[in-house]
Every structure is written in structure tokens, then in C-alpha cells.
mmCIF file as gemmi writes it, N, C-alpha and C atoms, coordinates in Angstrom:
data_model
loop_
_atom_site.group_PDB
_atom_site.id
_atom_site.type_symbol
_atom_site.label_atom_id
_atom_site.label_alt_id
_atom_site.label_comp_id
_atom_site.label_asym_id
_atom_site.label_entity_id
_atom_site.label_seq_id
_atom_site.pdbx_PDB_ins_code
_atom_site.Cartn_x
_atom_site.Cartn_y
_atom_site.Cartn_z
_atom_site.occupancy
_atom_site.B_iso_or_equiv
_atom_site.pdbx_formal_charge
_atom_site.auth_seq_id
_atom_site.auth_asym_id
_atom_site.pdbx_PDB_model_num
ATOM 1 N N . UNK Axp A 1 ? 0.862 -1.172 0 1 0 ? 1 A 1
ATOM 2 C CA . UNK Axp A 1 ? 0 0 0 1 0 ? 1 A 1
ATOM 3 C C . UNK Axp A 1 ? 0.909 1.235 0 1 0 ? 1 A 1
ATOM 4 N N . UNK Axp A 2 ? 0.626 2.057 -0.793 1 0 ? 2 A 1
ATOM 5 C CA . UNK Axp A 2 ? 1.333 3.317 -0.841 1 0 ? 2 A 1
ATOM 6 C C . UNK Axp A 2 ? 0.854 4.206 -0.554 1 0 ? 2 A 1
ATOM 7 N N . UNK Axp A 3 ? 1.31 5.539 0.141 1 0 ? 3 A 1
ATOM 8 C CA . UNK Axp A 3 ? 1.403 6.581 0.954 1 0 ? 3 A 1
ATOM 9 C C . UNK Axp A 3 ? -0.159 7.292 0.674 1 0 ? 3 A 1
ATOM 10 N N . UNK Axp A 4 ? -0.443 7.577 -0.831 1 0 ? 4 A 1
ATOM 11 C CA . UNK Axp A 4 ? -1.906 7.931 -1.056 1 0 ? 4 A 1
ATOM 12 C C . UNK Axp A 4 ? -2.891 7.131 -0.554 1 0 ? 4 A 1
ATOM 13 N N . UNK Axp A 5 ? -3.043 5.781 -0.486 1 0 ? 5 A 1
ATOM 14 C CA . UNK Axp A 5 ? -3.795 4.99 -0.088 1 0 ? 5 A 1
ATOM 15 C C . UNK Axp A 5 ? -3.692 4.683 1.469 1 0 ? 5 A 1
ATOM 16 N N . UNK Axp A 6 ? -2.566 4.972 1.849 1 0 ? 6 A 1
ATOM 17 C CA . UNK Axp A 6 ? -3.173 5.221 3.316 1 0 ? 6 A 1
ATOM 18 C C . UNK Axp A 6 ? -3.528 6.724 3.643 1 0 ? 6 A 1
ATOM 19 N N . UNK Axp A 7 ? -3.266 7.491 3.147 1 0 ? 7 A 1
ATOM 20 C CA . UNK Axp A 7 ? -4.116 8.371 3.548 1 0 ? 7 A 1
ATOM 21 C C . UNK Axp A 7 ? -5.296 8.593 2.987 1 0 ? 7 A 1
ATOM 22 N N . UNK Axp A 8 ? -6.363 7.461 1.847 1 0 ? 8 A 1
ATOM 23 C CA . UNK Axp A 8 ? -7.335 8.199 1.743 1 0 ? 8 A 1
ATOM 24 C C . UNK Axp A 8 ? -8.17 6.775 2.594 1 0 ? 8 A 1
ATOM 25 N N . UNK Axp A 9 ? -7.224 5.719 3.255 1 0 ? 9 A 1
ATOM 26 C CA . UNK Axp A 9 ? -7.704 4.936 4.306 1 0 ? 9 A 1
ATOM 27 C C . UNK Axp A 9 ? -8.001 5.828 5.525 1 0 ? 9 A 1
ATOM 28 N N . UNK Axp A 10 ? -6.9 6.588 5.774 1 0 ? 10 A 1
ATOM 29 C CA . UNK Axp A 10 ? -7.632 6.934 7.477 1 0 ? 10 A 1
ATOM 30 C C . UNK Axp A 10 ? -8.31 8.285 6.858 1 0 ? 10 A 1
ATOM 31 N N . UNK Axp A 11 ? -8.728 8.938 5.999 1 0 ? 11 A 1
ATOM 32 C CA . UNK Axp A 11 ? -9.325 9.788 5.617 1 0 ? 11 A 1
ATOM 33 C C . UNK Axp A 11 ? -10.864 9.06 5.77 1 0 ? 11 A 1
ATOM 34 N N . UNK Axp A 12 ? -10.9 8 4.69 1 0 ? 12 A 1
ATOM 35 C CA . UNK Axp A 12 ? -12.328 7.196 5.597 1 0 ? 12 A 1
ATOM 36 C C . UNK Axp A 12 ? -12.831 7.021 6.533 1 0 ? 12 A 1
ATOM 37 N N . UNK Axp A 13 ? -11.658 6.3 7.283 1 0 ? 13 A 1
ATOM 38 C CA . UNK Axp A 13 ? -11.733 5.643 8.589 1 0 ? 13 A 1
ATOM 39 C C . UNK Axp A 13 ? -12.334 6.898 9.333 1 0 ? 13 A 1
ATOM 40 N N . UNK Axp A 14 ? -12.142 8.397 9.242 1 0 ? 14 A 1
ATOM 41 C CA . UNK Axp A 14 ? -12.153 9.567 10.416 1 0 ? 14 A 1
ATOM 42 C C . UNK Axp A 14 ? -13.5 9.89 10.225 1 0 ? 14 A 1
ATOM 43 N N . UNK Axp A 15 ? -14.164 9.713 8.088 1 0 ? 15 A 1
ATOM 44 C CA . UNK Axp A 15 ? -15.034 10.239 8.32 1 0 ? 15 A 1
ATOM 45 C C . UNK Axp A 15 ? -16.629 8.831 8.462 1 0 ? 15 A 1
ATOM 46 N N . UNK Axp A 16 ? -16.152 7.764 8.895 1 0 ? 16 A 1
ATOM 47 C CA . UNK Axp A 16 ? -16.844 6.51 9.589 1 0 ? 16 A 1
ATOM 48 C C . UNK Axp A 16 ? -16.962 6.848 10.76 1 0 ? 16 A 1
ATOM 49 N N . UNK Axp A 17 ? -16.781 7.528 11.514 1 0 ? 17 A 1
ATOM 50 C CA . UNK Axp A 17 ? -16.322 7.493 13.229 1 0 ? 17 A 1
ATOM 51 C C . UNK Axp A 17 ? -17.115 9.009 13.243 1 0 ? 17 A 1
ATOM 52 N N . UNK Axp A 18 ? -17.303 9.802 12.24 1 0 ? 18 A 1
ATOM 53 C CA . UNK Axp A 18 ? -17.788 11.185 12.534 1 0 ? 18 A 1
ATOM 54 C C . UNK Axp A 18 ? -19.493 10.629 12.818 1 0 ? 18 A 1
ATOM 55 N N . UNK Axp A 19 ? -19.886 12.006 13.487 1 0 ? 19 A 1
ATOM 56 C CA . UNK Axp A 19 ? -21.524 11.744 14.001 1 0 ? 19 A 1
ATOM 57 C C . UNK Axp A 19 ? -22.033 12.136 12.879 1 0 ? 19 A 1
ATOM 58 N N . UNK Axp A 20 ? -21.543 13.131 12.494 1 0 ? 20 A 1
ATOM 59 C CA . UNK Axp A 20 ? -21.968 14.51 11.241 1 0 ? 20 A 1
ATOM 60 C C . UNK Axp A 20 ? -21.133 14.407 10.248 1 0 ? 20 A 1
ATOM 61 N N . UNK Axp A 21 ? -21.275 14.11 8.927 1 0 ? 21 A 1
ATOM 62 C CA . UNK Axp A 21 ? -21.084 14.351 8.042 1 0 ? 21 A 1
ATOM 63 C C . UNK Axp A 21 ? -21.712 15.214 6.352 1 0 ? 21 A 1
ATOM 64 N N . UNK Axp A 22 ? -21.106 15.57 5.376 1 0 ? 22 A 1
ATOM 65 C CA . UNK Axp A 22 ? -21.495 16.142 4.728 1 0 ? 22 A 1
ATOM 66 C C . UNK Axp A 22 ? -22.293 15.177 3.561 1 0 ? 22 A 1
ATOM 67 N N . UNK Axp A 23 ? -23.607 16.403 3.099 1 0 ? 23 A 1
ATOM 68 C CA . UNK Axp A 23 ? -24.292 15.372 2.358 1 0 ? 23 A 1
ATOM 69 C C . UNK Axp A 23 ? -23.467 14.332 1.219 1 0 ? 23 A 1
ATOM 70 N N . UNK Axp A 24 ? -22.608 15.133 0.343 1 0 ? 24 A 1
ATOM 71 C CA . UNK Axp A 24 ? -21.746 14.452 -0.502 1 0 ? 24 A 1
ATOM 72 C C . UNK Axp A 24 ? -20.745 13.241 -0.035 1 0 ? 24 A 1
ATOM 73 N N . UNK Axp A 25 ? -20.57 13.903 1.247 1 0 ? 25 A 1
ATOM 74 C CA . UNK Axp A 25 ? -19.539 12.344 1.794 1 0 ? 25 A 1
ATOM 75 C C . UNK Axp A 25 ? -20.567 11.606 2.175 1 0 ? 25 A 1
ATOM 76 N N . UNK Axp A 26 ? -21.482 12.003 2.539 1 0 ? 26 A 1
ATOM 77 C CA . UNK Axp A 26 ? -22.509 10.715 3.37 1 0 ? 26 A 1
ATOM 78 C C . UNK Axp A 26 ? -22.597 9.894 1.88 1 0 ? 26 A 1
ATOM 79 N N . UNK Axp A 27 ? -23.274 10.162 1.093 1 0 ? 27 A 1
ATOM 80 C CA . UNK Axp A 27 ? -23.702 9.545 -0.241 1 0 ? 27 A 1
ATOM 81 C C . UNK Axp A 27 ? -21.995 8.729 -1.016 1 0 ? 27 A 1
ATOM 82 N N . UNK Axp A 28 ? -21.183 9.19 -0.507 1 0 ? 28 A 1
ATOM 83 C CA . UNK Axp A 28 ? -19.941 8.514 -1.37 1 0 ? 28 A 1
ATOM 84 C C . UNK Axp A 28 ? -19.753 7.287 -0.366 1 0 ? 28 A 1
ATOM 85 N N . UNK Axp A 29 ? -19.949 7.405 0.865 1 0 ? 29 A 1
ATOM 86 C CA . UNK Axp A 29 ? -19.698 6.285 2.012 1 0 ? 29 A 1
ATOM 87 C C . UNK Axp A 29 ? -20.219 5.697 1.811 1 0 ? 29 A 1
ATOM 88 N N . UNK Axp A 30 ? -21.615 5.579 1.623 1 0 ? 30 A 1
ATOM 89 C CA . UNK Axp A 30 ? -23.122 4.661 1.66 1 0 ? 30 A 1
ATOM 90 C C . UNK Axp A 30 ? -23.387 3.906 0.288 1 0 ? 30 A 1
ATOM 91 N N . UNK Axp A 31 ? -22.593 4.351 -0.733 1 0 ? 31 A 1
ATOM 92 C CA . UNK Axp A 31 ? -22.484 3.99 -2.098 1 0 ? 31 A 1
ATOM 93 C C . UNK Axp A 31 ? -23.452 4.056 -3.05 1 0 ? 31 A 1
ATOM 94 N N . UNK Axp A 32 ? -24.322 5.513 -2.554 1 0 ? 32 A 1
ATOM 95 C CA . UNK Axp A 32 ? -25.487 6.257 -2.99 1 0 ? 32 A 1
ATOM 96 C C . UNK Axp A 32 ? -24.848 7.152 -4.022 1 0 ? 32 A 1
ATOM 97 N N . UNK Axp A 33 ? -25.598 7.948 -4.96 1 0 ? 33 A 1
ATOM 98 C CA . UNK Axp A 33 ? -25.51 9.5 -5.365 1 0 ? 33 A 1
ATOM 99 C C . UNK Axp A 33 ? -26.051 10.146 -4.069 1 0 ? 33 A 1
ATOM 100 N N . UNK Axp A 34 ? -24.789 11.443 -4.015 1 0 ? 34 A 1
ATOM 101 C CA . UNK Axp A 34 ? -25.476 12.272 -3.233 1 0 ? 34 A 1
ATOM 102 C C . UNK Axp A 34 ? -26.69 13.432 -3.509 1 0 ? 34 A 1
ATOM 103 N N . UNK Axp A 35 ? -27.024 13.242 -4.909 1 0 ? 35 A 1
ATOM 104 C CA . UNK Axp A 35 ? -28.453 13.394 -5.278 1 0 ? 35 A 1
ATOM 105 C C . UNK Axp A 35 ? -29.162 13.332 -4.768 1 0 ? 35 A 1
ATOM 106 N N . UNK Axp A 36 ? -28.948 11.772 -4.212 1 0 ? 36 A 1
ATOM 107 C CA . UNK Axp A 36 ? -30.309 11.033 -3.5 1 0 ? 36 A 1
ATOM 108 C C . UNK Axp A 36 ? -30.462 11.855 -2.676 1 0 ? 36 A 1
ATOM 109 N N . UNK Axp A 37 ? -29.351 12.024 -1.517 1 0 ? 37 A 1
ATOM 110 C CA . UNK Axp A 37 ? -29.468 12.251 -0.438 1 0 ? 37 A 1
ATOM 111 C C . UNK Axp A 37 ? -30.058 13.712 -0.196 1 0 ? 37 A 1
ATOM 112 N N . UNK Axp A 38 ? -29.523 14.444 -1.341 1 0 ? 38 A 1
ATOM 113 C CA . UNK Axp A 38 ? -29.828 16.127 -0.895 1 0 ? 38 A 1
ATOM 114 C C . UNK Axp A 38 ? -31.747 15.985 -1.106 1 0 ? 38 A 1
ATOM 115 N N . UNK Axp A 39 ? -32.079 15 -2.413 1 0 ? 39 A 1
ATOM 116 C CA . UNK Axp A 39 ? -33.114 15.168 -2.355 1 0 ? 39 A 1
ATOM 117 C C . UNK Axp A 39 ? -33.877 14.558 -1.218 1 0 ? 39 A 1
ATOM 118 N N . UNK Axp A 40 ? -34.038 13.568 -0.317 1 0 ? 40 A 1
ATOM 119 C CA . UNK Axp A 40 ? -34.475 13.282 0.803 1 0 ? 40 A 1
ATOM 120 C C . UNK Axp A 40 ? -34.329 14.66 1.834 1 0 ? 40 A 1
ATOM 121 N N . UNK Axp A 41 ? -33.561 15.279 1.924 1 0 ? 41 A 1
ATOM 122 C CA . UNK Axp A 41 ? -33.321 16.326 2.866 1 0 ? 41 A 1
ATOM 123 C C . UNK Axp A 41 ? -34.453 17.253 2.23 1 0 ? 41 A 1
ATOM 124 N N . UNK Axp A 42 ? -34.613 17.964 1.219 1 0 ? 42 A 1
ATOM 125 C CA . UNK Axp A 42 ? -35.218 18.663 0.801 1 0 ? 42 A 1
ATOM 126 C C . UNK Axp A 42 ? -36.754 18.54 0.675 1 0 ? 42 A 1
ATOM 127 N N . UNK Axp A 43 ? -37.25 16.939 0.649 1 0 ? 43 A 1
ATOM 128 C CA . UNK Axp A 43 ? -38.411 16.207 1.158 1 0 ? 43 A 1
ATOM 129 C C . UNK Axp A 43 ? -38.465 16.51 2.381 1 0 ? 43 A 1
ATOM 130 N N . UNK Axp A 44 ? -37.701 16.452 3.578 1 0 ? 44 A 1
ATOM 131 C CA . UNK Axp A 44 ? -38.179 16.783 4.307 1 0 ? 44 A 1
ATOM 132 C C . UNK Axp A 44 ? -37.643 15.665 5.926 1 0 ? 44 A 1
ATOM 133 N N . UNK Axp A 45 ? -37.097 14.217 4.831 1 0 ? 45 A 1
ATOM 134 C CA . UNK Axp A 45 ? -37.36 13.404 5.232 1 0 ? 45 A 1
ATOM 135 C C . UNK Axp A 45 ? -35.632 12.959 5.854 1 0 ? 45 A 1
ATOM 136 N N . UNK Axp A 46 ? -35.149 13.665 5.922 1 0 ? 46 A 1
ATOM 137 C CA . UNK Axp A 46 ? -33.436 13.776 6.328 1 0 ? 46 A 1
ATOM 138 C C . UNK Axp A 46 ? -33.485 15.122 6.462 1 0 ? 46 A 1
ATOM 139 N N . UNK Axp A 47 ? -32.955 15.52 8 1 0 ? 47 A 1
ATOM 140 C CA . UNK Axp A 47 ? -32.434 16.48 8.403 1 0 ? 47 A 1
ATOM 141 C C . UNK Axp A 47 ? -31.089 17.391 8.232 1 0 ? 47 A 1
ATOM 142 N N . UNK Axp A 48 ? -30.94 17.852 7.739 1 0 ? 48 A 1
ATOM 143 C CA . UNK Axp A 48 ? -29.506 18.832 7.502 1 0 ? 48 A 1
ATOM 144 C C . UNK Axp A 48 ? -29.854 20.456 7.965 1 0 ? 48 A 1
ATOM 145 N N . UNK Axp A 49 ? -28.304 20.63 8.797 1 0 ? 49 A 1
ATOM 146 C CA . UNK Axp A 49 ? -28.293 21.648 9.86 1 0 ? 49 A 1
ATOM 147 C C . UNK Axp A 49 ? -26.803 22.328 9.534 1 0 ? 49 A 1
ATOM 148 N N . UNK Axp A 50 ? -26.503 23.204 10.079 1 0 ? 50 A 1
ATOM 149 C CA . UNK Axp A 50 ? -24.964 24.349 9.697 1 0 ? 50 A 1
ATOM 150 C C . UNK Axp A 50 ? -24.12 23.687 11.051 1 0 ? 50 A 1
ATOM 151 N N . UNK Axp A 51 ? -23.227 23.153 11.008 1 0 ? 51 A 1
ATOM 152 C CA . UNK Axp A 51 ? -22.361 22.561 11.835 1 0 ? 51 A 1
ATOM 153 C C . UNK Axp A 51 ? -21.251 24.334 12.442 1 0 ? 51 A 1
ATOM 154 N N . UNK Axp A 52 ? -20.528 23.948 13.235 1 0 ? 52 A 1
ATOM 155 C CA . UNK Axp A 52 ? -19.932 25.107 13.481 1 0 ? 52 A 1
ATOM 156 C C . UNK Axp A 52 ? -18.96 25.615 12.515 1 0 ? 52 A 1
ATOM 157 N N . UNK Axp A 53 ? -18.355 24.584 11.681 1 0 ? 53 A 1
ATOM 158 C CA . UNK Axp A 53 ? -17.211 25.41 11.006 1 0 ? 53 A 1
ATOM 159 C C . UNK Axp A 53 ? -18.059 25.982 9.495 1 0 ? 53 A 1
ATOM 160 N N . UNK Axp A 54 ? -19.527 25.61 9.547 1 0 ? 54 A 1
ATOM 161 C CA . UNK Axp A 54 ? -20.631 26.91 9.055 1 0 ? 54 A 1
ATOM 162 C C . UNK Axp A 54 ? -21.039 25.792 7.168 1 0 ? 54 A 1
ATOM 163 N N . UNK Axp A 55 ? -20.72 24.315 7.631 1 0 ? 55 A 1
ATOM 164 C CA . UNK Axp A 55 ? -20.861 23.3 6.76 1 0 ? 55 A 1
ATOM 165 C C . UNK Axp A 55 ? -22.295 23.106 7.165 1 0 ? 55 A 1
ATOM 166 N N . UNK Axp A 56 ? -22.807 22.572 5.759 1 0 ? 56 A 1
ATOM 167 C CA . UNK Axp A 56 ? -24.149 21.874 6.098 1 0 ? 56 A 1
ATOM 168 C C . UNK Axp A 56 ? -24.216 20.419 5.911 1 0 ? 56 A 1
ATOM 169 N N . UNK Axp A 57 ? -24.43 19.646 7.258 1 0 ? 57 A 1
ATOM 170 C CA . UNK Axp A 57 ? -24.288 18.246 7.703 1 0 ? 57 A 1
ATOM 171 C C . UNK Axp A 57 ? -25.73 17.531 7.92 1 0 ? 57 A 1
ATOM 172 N N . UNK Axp A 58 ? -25.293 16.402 7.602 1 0 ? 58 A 1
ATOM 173 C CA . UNK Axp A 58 ? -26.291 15.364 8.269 1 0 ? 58 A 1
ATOM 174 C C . UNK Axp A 58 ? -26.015 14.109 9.762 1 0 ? 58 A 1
ATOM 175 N N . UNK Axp A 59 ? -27.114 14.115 10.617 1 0 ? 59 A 1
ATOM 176 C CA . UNK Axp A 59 ? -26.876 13.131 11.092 1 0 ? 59 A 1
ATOM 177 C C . UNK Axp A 59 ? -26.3 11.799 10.334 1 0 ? 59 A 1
ATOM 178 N N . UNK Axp A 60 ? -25.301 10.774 10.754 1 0 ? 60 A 1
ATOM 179 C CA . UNK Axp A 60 ? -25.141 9.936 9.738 1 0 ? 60 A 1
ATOM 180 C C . UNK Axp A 60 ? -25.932 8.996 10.596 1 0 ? 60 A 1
ATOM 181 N N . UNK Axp A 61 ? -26.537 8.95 12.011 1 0 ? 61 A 1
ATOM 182 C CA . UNK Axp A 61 ? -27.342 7.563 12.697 1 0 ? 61 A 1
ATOM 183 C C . UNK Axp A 61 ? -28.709 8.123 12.019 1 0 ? 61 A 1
ATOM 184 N N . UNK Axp A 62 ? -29.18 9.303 11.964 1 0 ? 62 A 1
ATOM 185 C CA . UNK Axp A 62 ? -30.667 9.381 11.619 1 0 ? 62 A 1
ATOM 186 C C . UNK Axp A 62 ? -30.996 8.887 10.185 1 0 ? 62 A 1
ATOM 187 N N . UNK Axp A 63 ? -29.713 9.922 9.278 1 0 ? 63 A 1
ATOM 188 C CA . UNK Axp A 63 ? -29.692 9.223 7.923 1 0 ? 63 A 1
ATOM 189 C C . UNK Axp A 63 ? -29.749 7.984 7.578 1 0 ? 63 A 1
ATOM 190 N N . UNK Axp A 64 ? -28.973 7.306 8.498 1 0 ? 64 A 1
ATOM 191 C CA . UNK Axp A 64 ? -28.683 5.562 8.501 1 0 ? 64 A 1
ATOM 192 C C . UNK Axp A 64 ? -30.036 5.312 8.394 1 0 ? 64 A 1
ATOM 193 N N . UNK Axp A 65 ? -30.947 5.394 9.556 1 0 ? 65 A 1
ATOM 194 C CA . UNK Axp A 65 ? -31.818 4.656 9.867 1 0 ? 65 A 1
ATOM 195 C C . UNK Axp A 65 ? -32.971 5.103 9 1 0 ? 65 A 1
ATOM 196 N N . UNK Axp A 66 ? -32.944 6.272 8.784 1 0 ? 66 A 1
ATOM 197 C CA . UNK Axp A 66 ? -33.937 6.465 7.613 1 0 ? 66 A 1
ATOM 198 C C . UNK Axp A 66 ? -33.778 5.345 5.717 1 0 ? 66 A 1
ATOM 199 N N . UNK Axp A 67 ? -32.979 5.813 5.449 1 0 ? 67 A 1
ATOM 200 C CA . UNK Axp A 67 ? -32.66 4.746 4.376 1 0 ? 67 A 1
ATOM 201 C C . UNK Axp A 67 ? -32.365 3.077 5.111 1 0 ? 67 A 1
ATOM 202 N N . UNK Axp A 68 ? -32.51 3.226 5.764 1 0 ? 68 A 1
ATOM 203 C CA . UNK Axp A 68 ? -32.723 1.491 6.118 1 0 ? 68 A 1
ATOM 204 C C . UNK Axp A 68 ? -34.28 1.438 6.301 1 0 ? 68 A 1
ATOM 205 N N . UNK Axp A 69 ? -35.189 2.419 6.456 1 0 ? 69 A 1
ATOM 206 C CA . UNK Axp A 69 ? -36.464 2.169 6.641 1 0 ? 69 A 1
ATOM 207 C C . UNK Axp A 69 ? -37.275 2.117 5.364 1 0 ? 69 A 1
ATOM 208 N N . UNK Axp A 70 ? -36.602 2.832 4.146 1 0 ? 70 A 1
ATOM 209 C CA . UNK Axp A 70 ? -36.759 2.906 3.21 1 0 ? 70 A 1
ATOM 210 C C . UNK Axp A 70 ? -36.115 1.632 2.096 1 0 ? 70 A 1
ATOM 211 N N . UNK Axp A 71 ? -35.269 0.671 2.856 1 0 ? 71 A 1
ATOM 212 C CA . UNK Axp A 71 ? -34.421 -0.049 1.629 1 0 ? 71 A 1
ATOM 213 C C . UNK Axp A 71 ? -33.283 -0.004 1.347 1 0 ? 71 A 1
ATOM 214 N N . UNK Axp A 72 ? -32.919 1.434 1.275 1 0 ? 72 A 1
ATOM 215 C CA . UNK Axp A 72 ? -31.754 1.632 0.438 1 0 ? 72 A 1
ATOM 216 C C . UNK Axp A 72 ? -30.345 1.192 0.762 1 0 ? 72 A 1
ATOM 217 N N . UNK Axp A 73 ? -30.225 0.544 2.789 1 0 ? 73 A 1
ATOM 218 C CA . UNK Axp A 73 ? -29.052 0.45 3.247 1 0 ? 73 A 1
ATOM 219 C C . UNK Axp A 73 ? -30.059 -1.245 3.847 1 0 ? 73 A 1
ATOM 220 N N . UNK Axp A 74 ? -28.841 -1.997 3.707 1 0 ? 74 A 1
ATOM 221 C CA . UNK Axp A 74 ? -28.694 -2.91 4.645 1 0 ? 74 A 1
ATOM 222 C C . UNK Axp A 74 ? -29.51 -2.584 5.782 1 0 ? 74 A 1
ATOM 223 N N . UNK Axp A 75 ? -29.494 -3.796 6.938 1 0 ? 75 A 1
ATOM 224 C CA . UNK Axp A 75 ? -30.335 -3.501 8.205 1 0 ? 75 A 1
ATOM 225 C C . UNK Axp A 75 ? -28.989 -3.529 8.952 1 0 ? 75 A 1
ATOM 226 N N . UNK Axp A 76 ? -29.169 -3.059 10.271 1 0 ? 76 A 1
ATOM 227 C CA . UNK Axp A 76 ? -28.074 -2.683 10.658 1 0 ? 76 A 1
ATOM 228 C C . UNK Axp A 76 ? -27.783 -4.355 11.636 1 0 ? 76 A 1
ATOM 229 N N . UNK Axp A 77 ? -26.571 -4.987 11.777 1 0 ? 77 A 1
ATOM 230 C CA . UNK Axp A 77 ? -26.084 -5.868 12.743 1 0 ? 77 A 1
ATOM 231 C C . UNK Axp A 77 ? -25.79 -5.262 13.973 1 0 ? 77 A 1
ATOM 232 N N . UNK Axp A 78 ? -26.8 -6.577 14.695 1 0 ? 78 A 1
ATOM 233 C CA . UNK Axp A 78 ? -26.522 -6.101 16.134 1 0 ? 78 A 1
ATOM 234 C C . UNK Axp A 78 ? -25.511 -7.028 16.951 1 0 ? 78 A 1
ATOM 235 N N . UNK Axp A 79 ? -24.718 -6.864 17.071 1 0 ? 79 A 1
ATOM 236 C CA . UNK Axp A 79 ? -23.344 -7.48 18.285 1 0 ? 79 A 1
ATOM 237 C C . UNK Axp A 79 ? -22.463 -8.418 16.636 1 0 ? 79 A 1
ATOM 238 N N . UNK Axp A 80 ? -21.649 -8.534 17.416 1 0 ? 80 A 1
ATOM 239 C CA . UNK Axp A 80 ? -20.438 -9.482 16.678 1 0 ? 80 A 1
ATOM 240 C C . UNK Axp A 80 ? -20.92 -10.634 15.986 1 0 ? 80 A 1
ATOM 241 N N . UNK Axp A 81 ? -20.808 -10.693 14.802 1 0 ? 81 A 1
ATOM 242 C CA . UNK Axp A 81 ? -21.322 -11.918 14.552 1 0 ? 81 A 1
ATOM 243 C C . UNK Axp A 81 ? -20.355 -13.23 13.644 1 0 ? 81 A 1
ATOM 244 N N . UNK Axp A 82 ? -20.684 -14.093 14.413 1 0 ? 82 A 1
ATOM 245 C CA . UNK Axp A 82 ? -19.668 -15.488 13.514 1 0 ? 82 A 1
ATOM 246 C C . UNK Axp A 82 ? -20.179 -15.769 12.587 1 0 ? 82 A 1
ATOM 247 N N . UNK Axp A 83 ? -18.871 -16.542 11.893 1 0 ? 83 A 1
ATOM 248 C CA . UNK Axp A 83 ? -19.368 -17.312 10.51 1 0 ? 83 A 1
ATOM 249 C C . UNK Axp A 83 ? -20.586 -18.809 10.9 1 0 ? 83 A 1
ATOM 250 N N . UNK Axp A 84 ? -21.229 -19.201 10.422 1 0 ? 84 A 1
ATOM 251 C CA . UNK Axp A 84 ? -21.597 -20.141 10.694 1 0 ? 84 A 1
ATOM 252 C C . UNK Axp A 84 ? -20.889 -21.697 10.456 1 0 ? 84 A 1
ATOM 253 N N . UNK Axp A 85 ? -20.611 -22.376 11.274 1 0 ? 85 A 1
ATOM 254 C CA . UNK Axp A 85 ? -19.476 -23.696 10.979 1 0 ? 85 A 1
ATOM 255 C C . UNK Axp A 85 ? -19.831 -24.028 9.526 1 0 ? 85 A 1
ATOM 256 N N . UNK Axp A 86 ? -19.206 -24.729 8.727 1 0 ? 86 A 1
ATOM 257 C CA . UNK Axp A 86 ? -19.564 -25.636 7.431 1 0 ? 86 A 1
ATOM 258 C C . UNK Axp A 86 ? -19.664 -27.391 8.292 1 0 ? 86 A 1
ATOM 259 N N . UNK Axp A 87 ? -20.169 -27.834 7.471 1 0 ? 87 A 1
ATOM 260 C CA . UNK Axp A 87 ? -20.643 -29.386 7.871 1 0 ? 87 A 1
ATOM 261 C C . UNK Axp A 87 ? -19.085 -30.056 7.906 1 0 ? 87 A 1
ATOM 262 N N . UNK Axp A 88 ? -18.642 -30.46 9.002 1 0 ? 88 A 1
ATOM 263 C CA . UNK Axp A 88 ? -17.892 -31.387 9.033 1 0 ? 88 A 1
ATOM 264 C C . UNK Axp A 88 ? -16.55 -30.507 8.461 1 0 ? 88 A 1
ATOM 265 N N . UNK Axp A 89 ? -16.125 -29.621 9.004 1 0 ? 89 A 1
ATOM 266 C CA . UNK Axp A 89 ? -15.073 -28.462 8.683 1 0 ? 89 A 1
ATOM 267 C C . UNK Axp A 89 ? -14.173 -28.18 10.453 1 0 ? 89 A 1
ATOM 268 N N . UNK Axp A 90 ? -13.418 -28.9 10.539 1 0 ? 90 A 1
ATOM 269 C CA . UNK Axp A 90 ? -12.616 -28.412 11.989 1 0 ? 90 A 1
ATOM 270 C C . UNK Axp A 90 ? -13.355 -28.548 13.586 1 0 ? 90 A 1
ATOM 271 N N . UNK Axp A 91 ? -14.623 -29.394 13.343 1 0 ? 91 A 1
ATOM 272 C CA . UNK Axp A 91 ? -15.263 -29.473 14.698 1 0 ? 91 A 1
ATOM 273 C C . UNK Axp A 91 ? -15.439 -30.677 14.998 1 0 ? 91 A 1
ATOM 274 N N . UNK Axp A 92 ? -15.918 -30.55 16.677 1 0 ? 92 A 1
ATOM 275 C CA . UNK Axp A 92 ? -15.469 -32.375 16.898 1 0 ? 92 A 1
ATOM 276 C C . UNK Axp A 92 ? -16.218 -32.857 16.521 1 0 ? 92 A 1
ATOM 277 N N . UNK Axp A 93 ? -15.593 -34.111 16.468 1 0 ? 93 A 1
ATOM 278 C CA . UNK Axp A 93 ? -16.35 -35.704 15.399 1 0 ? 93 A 1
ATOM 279 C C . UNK Axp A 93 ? -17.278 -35.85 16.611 1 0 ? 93 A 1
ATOM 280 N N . UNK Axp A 94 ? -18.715 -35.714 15.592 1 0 ? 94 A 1
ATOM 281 C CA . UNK Axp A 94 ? -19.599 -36.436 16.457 1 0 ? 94 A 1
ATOM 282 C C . UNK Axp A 94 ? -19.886 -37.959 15.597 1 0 ? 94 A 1
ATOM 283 N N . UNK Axp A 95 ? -19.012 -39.296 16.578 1 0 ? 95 A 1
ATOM 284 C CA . UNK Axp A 95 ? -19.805 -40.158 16.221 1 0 ? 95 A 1
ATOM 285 C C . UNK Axp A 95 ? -20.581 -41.19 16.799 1 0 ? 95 A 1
């Protein structure tokens, strides 16, 4: 991995971990157009507000959960989850 690619790794990584993000990054994360997204806001139906450094943001948990109510995202996983064993793959012999 080279020097650009880690930085547009923790460039992700910072804006995964943000509460608030911008409509255009929300939509590049989520693997939407941010079309979509401005137009849901403008429906009415996603909130966007002036953050302090005077950006206009979205919740990314409200957003989440709105497009998951709608379809558009996965449902969200709750706790850690395992693979499920394969038949007869590394576990004890039941015989």
C-alpha cells in the first residue's frame, strides 16, 4: 500500500467514526448518489443543519436509519457476529 492509499484509508476511517457528516460524503460512504441524499433532505425526510465550522451536515445515525427504513441500506447488525461452521469443517467428530 502506498502513501496515497493510506491516507485516503484513514481519511475514511475519520469520516466513519464522525456523528456529522457532509451530504456528498454521506452519499460517497453509503455507495449512494449524493443526489439522493440532498433530495431526501429537501423532502423533508433527512435532516440537515450548519455545523460550526458553518458546513451543512447530516446526522449519519438518523440518515442511517432512515434509508434502512426505506431499503436503500442494509439492516443494521446487532453485536459481533460469527461465521456459521460448514458441515464437518474443523469441529469435533460427532460419532
Amino acid at each position: 500500500m502506498d502513501i496515497d492509499e493510506t491516507i485516503r484509508q484513514m481519511m475514511a476511517d475519520e469520516e466513519e467514526d464522525a456523528p456529522c457528516i457532509t451530504p456528498v460524503n454521506y452519499g460517497h460512504l453509503r455507495g449512494m448518489a449524493p443526489q439522493l441524499v440532498y433530495y431526501h433532505i429537501k423532502a423533508g425526510h433527512i435532516v440537515a443543519f450548519r455545523c460550526e465550522c458553518g458546513r451543512r451536515v447530516v446526522r449519519k445515525e438518523e440518515a442511517d436509519d432512515y434509508f434502512r427504513s426505506v431499503g436503500k441500506l442494509q439492516p443494521k447488525r446487532e453485536g459481533p457476529t460469527e461465521p456459521a461452521p460448514l458441515d464437518g469443517a474443523g469441529g469435533p467428530d460427532e460419532s
